[in-house]
VOGU-3710 file (C-alpha; in Angstrom, 3 decimals, decimal comma):
1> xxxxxxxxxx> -11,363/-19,212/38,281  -10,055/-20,260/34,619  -11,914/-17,940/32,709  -9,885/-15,405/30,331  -10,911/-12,289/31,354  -10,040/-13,611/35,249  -7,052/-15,168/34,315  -5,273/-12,084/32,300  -2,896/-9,295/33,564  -2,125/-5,583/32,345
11> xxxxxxxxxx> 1,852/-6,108/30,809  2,417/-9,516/32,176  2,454/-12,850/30,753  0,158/-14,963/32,549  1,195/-18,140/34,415  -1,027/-21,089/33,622  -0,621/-24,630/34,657  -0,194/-28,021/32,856  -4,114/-27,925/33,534  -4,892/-24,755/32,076
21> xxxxxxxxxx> -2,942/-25,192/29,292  -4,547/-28,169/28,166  -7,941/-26,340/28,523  -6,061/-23,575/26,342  -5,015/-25,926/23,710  -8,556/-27,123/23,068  -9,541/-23,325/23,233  -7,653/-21,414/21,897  -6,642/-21,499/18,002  -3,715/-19,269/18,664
31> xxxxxxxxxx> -1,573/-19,576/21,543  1,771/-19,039/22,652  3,936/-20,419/24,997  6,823/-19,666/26,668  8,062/-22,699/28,888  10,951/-21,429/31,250  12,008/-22,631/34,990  12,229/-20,340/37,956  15,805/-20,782/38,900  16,915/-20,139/35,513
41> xxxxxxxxxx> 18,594/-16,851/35,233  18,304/-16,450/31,228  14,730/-17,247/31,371  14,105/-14,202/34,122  15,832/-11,609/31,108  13,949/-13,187/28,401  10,589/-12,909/30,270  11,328/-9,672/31,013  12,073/-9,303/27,202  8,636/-10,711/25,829
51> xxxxxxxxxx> 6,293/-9,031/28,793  6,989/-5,468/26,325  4,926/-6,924/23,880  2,393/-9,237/25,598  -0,239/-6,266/25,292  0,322/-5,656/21,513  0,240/-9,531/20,994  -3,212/-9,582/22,835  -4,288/-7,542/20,078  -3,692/-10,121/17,409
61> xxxxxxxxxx> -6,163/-12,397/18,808  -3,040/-14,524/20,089  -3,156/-15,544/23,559  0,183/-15,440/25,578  1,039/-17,606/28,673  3,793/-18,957/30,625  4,550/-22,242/31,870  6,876/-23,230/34,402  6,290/-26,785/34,965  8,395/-29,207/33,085
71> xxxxxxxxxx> 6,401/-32,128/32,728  3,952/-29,807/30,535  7,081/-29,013/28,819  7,579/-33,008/27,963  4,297/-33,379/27,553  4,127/-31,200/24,544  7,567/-32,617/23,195  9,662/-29,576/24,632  12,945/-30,350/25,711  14,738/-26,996/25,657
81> xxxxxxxxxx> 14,031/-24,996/28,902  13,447/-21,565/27,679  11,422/-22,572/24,923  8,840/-20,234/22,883  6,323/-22,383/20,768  3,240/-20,920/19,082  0,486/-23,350/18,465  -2,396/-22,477/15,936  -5,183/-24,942/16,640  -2,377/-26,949/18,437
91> xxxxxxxxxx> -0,247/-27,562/15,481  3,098/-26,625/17,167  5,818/-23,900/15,676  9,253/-23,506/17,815  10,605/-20,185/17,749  14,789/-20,765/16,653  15,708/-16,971/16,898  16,960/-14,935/19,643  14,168/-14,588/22,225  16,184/-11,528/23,374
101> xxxxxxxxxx> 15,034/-9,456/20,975  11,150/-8,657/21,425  10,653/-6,959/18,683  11,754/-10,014/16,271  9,738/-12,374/17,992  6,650/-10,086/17,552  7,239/-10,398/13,440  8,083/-13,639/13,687  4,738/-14,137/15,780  2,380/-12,140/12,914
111> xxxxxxxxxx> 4,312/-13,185/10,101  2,372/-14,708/7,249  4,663/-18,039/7,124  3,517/-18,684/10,490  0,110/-17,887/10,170  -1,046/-19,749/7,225  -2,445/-23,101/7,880  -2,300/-25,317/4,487  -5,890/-26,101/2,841  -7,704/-24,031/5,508
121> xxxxxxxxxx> -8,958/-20,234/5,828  -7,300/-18,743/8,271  -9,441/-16,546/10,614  -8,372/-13,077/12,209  -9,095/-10,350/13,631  -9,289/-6,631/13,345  -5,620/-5,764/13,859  -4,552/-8,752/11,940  -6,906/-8,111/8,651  -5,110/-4,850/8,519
131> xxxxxxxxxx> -1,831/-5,819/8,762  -2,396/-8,230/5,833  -3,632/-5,004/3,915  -1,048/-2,844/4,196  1,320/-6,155/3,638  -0,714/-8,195/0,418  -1,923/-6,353/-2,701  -4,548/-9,096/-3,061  -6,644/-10,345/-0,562  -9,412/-11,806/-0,311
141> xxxxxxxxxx> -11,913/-11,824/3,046  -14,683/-14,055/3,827  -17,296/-12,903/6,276  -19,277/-14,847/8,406  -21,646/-15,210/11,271  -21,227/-17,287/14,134  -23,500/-20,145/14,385  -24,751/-19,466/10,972  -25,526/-22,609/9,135  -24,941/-21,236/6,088
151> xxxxxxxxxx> -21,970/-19,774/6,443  -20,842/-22,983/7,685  -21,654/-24,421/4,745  -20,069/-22,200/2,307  -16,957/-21,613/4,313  -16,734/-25,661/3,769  -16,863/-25,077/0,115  -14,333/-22,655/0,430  -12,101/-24,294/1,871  -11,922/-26,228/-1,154
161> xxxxxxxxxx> -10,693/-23,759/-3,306  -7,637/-22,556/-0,466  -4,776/-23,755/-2,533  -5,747/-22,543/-6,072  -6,032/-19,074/-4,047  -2,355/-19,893/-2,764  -1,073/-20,501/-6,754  -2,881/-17,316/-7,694  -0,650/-14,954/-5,089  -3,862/-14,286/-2,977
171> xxxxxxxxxx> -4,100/-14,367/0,480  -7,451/-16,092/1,995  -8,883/-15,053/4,973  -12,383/-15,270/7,244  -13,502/-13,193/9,858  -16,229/-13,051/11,958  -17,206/-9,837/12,706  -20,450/-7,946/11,295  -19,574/-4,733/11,958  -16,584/-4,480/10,440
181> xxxxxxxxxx> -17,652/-5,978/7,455  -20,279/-3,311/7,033  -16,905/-1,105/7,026  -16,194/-2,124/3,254  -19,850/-2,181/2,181  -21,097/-5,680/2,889  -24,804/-5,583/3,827  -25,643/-9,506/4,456  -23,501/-12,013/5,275  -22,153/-14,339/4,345
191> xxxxxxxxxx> -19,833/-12,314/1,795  -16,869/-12,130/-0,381  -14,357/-9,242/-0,410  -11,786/-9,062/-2,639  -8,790/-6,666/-1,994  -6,384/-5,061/-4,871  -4,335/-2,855/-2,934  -7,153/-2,088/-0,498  -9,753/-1,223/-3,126  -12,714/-4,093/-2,222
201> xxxxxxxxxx> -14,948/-5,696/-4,991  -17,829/-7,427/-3,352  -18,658/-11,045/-4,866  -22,501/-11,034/-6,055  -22,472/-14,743/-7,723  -22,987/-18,088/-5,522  -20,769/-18,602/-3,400  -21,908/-22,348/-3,293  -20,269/-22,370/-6,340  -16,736/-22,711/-5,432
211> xxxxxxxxxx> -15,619/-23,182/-8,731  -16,878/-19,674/-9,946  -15,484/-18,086/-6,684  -12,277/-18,755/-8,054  -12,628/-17,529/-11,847  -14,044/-14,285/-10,207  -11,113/-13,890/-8,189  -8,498/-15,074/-11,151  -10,255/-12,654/-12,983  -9,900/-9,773/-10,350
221> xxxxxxxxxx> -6,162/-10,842/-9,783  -5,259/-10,628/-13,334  -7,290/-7,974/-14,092  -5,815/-4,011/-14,712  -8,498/-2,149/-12,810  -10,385/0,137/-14,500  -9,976/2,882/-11,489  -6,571/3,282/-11,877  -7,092/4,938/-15,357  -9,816/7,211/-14,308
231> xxxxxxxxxx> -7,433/7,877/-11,071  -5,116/8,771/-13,766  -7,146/10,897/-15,317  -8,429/12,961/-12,633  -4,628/13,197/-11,712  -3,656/14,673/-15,241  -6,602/16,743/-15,334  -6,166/18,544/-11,984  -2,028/19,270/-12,951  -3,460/20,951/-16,082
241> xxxxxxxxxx> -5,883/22,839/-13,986  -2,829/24,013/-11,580  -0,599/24,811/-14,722  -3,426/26,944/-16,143  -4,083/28,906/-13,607  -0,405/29,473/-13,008  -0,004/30,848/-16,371  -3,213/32,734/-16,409  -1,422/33,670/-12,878  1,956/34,612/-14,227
251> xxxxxxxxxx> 0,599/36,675/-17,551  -1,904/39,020/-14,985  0,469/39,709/-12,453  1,957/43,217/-12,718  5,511/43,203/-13,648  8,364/44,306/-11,559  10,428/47,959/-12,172  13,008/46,031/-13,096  11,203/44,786/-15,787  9,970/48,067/-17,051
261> xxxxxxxxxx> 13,462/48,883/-17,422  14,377/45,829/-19,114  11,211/46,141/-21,543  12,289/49,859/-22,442  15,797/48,768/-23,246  14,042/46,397/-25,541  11,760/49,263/-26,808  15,305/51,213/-27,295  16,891/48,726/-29,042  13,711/48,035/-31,426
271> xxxxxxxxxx> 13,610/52,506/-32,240  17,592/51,971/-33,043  17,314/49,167/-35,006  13,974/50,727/-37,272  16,074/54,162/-37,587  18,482/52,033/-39,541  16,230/50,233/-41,560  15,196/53,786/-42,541  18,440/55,101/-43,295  19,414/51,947/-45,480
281> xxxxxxxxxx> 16,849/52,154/-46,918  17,396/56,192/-47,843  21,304/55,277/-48,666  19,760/52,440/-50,834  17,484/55,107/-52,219  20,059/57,864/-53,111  22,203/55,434/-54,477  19,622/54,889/-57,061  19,139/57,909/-57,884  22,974/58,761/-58,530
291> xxxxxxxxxx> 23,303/55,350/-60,617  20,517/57,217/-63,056  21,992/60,698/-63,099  25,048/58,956/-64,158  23,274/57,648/-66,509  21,565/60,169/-67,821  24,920/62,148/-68,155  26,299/60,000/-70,383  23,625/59,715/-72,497  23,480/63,351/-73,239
301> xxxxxxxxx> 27,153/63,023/-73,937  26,794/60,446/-76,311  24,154/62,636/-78,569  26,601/65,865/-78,343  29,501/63,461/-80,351  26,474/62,391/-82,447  25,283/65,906/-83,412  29,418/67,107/-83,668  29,835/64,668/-86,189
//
């Protein structure tokens, strides 16, 4: 009768009693609540309001109930009727903002902020790992079996390291799921993934060895990759490829009629300008010549005042 799959409803939050939501508080290491009372008008819109995104919510791992009793509300320390809290592993968050507005309280529920826990891994879920992808340019992902002793054990040295991850800007997850590790190339688990803008390096070192977990990862998260320069490469080499062939393109193609005329304009202007390069060159020429008949003139003058004399 209290079992999840029982208990849940297609688009509709589901009403749980100060019973069941003590089971769900030992259960469940994300839950929301939203405490409201029947004859309050306000609380009717708002519930109306947060039922749009009770399915996408359910997606997140993050179970969704309601709570009309106000005893559980006390009991809890609520004493605002509405109220929307959000407990991860029952350590309580109050929602200030305007419940209203579904689609704020649906950030406000996957935000970061409220899902980190201090000096703990934080584990999600399909929908929520790639969220923090598209959101995180580094990340790193620790995958685990259930009931695995020794992922137990190294997830506990781990979570020694949590903080120095924090200081270094990168985001520390776990997840428990095989198959989707297998995604991003991990073939036994336990494993470390590190994402750089969704690019994963795989950890190969000890990871009892929490100390040298953490170089490898200060060394990832300071480090330029070396497949951004051969994506740079391949980038510059394929826009010379294009801009080859486009000339190659561009000097085979046959050319307009317009062109033709243009080119024997060109050819016009190049017979023009060589037909006066000839005739300089023949006024140049006869110029000469007169210069040294001239010359030549006066010379025989000069020997007929000579031979007079």
């Amino acid at each position: 009768l209290i079992d999840d799959d029982n208990r849940e409803l297609a688009d509709e939050i589901e009403e749980v009693n100060e019973r069941m939501l003590d089971r769900l508080m030992e259960q469940s290491p994300l839950l929301c609540v939203f405490y409201y009372d029947e004859d309050c008008a306000e609380c009717d819109d708002i519930l109306e309001e947060l039922e749009l995104i009770d399915g996408e919510v359910d997606l997140y791992g993050i179970d969704f109930v309601k709570v009309a009793s106000l005893d559980a509300a006390h009991k809890y320390g609520v004493t605002t009727i509405p109220s929307l809290v959000y407990y991860r592993k029952q350590i309580p968050m109050l929602y200030d903002g305007d419940m209203h507005d579904h689609e704020r309280v649906m950030n406000w529920l996957t935000s970061q902020d409220v899902f980190e826990i201090k000096n703990e891994i934080e584990e999600v879920n399909r929908k929520m790992l790639n969220k923090l992808l598209d959101e995180n340019e580094f990340l790193a992902v620790f995958f685990f079996e259930e009931d695995h002793e020794e992922s137990e054990a190294v997830l506990e040295r781990l979570e020694l390291i949590d903080s120095e991850t924090d200081n270094l800007d990168i985001t520390f997850v776990k997840m428990g799921d095989p198959r989707y590790a297998r995604k991003w190339g991990v073939t036994k688990l336990p494993a470390i993934v590190y994402f750089r803008k969704r690019f994963p390096s795989i950890y190969r070192g000890d990871m009892y060895d929490e100390q040298d977990v953490l170089e490898w990862l200060r060394k990832n998260r300071f480090r330029q990759p070396e497949l951004n320069i051969f994506m740079y490469a391949l980038i510059a080499l394929g826009l010379g490829f294009v801009i080859y062939t486009a000339f190659l393109l561009q000097c085979f193609k046959p050319a307009p009629q317009h062109r033709c005329h243009i080119r024997s304009k060109t050819n016009d202007h190049g017979r023009h300008f060589f037909v006066l390069l000839v005739g300089l060159k023949a006024a140049l020429a006869f110029t000469e010549d007169q210069r040294m008949e001239m010359e030549r003139m006066k010379n025989v003058a000069k020997a007929g005042e000579w031979g007079t004399g």
